[in-house]
C-alpha positions in Angstrom: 49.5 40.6 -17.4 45.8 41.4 -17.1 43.6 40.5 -20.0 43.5 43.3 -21.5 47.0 43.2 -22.1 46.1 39.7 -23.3 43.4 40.5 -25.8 46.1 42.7 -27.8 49.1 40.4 -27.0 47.1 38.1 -29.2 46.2 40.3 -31.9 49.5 40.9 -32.1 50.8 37.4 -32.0 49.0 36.6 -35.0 49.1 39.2 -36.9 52.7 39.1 -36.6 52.7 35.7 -38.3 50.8 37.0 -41.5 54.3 37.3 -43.0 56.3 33.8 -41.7 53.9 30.7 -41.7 50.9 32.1 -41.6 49.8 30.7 -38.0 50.2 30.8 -34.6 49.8 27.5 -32.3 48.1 27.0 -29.1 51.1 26.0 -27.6 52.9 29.1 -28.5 50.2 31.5 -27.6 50.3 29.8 -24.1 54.3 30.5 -23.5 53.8 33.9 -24.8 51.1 35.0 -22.7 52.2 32.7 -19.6 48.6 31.3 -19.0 46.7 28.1 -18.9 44.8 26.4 -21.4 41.1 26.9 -20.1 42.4 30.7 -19.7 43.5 30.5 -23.3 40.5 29.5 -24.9 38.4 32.3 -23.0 40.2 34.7 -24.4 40.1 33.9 -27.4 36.2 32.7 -27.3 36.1 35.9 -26.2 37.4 37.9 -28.6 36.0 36.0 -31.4 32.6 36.3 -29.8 32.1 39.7 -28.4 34.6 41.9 -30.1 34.5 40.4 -33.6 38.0 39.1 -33.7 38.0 37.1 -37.3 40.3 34.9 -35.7 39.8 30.8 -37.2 41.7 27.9 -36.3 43.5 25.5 -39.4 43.8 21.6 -38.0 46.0 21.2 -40.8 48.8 23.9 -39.8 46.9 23.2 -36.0 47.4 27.2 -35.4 45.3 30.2 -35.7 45.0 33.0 -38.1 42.9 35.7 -39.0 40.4 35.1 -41.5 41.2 36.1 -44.9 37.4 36.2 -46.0 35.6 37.6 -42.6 31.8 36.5 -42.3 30.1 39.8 -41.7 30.8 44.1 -41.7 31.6 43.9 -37.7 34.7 41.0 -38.6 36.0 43.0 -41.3 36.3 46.4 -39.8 37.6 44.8 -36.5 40.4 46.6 -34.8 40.7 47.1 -31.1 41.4 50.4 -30.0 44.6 51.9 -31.1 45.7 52.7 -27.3 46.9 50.3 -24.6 44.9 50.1 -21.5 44.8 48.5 -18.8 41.6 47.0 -17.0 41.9 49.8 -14.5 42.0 52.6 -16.9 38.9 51.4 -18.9 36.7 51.3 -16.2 38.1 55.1 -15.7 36.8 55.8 -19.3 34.0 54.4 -19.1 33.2 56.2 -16.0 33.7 59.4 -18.3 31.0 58.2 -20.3 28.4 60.4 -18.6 31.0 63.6 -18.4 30.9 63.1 -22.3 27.3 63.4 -22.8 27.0 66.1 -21.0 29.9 68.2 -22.5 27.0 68.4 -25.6 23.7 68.8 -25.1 22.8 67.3 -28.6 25.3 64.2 -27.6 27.1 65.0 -30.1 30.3 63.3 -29.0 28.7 60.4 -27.3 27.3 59.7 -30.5 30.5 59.4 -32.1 32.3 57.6 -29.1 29.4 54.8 -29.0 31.3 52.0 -30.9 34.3 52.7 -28.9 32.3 52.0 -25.7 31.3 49.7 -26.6 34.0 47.8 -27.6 35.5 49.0 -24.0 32.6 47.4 -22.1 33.5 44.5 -24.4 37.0 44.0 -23.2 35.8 44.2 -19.3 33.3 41.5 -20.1 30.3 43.5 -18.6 26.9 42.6 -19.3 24.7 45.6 -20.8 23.0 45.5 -17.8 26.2 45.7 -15.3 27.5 48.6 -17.5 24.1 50.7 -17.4 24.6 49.6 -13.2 27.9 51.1 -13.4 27.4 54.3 -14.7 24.4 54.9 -12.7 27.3 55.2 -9.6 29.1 58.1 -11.1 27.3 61.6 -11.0 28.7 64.5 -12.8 26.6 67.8 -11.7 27.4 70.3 -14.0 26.2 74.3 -12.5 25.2 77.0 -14.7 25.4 75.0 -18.0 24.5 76.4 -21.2 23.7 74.1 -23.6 24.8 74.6 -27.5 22.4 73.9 -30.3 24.6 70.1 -31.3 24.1 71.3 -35.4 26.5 74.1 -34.7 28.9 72.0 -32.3 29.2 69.4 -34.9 29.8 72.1 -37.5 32.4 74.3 -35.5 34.6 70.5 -34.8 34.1 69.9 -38.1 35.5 73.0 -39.5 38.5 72.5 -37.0 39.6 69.3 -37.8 38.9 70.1 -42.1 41.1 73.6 -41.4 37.5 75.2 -43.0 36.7 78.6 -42.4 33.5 79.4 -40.7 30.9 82.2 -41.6 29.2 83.4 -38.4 26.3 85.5 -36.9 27.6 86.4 -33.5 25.3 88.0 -30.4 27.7 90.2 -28.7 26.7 90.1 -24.8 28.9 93.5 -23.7 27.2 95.6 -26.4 23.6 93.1 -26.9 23.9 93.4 -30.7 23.9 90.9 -33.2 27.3 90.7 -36.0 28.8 89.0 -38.8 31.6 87.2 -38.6 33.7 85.4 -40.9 36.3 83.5 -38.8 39.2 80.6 -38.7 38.8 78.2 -36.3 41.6 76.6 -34.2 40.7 75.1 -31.2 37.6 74.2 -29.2 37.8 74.8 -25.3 35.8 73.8 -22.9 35.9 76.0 -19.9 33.4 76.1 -16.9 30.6 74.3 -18.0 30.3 76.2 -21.4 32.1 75.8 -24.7 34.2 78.4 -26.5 35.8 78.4 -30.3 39.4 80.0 -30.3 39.2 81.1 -33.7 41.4 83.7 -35.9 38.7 87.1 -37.1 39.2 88.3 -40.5 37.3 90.9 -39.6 39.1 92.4 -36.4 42.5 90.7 -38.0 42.8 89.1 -34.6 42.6 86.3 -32.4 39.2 86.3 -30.5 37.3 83.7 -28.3 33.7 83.2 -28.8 31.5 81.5 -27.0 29.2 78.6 -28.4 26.2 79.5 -27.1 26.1 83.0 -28.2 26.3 81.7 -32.4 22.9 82.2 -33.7 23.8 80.7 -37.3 26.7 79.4 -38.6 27.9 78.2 -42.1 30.9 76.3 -43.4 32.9 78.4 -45.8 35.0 76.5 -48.5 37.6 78.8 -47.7 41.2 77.5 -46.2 41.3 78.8 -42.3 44.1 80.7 -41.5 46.8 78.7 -39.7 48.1 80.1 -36.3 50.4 78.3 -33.9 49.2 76.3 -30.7 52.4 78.5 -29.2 50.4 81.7 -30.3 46.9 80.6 -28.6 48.6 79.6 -25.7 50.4 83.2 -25.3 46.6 85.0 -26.4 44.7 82.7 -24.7 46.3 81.0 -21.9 48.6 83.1 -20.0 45.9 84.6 -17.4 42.8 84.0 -15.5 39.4 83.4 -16.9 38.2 82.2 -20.5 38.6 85.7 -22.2 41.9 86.3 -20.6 44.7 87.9 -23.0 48.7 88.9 -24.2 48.9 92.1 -21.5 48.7 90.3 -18.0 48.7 91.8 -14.7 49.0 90.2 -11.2 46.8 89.6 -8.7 47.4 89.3 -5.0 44.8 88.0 -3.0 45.3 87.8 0.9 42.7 84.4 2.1 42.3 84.5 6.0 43.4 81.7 8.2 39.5 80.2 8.4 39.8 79.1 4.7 43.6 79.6 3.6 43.8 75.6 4.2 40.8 75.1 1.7 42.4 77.9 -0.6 45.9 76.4 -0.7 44.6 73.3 -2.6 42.8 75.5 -5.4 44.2 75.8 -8.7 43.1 79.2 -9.9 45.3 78.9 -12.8 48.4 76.6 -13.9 51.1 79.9 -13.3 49.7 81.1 -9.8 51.9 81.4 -6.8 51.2 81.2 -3.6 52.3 81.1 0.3 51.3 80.2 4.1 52.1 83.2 6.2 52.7 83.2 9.4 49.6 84.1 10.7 48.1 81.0 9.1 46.6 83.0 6.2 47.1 82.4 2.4 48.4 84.6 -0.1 48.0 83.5 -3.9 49.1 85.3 -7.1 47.3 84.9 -10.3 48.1 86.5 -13.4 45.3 88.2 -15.2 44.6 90.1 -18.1 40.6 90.8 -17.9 39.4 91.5 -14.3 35.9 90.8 -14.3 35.3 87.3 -14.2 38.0 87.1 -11.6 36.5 90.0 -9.1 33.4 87.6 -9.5 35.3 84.5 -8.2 36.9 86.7 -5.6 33.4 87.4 -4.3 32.6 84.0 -3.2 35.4 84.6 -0.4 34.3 88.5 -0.2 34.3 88.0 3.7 37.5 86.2 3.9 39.5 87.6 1.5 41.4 91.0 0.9 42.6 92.3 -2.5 46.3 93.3 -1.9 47.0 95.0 -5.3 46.5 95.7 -7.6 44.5 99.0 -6.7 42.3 98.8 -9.6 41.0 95.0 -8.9 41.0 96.1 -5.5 38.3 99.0 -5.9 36.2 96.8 -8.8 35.5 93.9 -6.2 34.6 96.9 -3.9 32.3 98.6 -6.1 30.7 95.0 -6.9 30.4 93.9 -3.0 29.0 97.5 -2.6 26.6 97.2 -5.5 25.4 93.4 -4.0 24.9 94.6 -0.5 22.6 97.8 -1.8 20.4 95.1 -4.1 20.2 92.5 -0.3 19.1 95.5 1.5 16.6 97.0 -1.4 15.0 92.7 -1.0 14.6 93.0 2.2 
């Protein structure tokens, strides 16, 4: 048992005994937790000290308790966190830390993950400095970022989690105009780098996918979103390739030559593709799709080691683009 597993062990001891005598003893918290006595009183120095435990001893029962009357705001609203983890899995979380920040430009999130860090760095007894020393050896790099205005991301959640509807002024990239939207949010995705609200739009009495960045104002309605099933995003939303995928999905059969087919095979384009080694040593992969643009893009980075087997339509739109990307190279140079 690792002391995690300790820390909430004894939390659990002794709050279990709120409802017999009242106490727990030394003696018993030793046989429980199958440790020593100098062990023992670390842990719960520990947990009285730097994660606000209101746990006090009674010479007259000789056991512990929590304290009835806690001394300050931080004893009273103690509570560990409500999952079990192990040593090994915190320092995984914490390692998140930095992804977390930069999921929101505003930090957003980390703002409202702070007191659960810090409790976490807490539990692995790290030093401030140590911690700041430990994150500085993780590096996330995220490419091609666009960063959301945090007064909108914090709005959008919020409207999610309240079941609010959401009044929106929307930039339109494919036709470059500014609309209104008045829309019911159901789930926020974060997809390459850049966030996107799935939400239900009155307007187009559809489900639709807009991206964060692209809101120029936004405004909580007191209006009751419209309720649609995870099931239902899932079929709109997550059957095929891309972030603006789609119900009507075609497949995708992309032909990787032996020089990268090893690199290939351990991709995951999407969670429903298929794919085989031939015997040749190349790769084939199948990957349903419903809008083929931001796929011909990714097919591009391979454009001289892969070959678009069908369908004939994907086939000539990666063409076109490769043909399009050569002309612009040789007008450069």
């Amino acid at each position: 048992m690792d002391r995690t597993e300790r820390f909430y062990k004894i939390e659990m001891l002794i709050r279990s005994r709120r409802s017999e005598s009242g106490y727990v003893s030394f003696l018993e918290l030793m046989e429980e937790l199958g440790v020593s006595r100098a062990t023992l009183r670390r842990d719960l120095e520990y947990l009285r000290d730097r994660m606000d435990a209101p746990i006090v001893y009674d010479r007259y029962h000789n056991g512990y308790m929590f304290d009835a009357q806690p001394r300050d705001k931080a004893q009273a609203s103690h509570e560990l966190p409500g999952v079990w983890f192990s040593e090994r899995e915190i320092h995984a979380l914490l390692t998140m830390h930095q992804l977390i920040g930069d999921l929101d430009e505003g930090g957003v999130l980390a703002r409202h993950l702070q007191p659960l860090l810090e409790k976490l760095h807490g539990m692995l007894g790290t030093s401030e400095t140590e911690a700041k020393e430990l994150m500085k050896r993780v590096k996330i790099i995220s490419a091609a970022r666009r960063p959301v205005p945090s007064k909108f991301f914090e709005m959008i959640g919020a409207a999610v989690i309240k079941r609010k509807r959401l009044q929106l002024r929307y930039r339109s990239r494919g036709r470059k105009v500014d609309g209104d939207r008045e829309v019911s949010p159901q789930r926020l995705v974060h997809y390459r780098n850049t966030w996107y609200l799935d939400a239900w739009c009155h307007q187009a009495d559809a489900l639709r996918r807009f991206s964060l960045d692209a809101i120029k104002t936004a405004e909580m309605l007191d209006k009751r979103a419209k309720d649609v099933s995870v099931k239902a995003l899932e079929a709109e939303f997550d059957g095929g390739y891309g972030a603006f995928s789609g119900a009507k999905l075609q497949w995708a059969s992309l032909r990787f030559d032996p020089d990268v087919a090893e690199w290939v095979s351990r991709e995951i384009w999407h969670p429903n593709q298929q794919g085989e080694t031939l015997d040749d040593g190349s790769y084939r992969l199948g990957i349903p799709y419903a809008n083929p643009t931001e796929l011909a893009l990714d097919i591009m980075r391979q454009a001289d080691h892969v070959i678009v087997e069908s369908p004939k339509a994907l086939a000539e739109l990666v063409g076109r683009k490769v043909t399009a990307a050569r002309a612009k190279a040789r007008a450069a140079t």
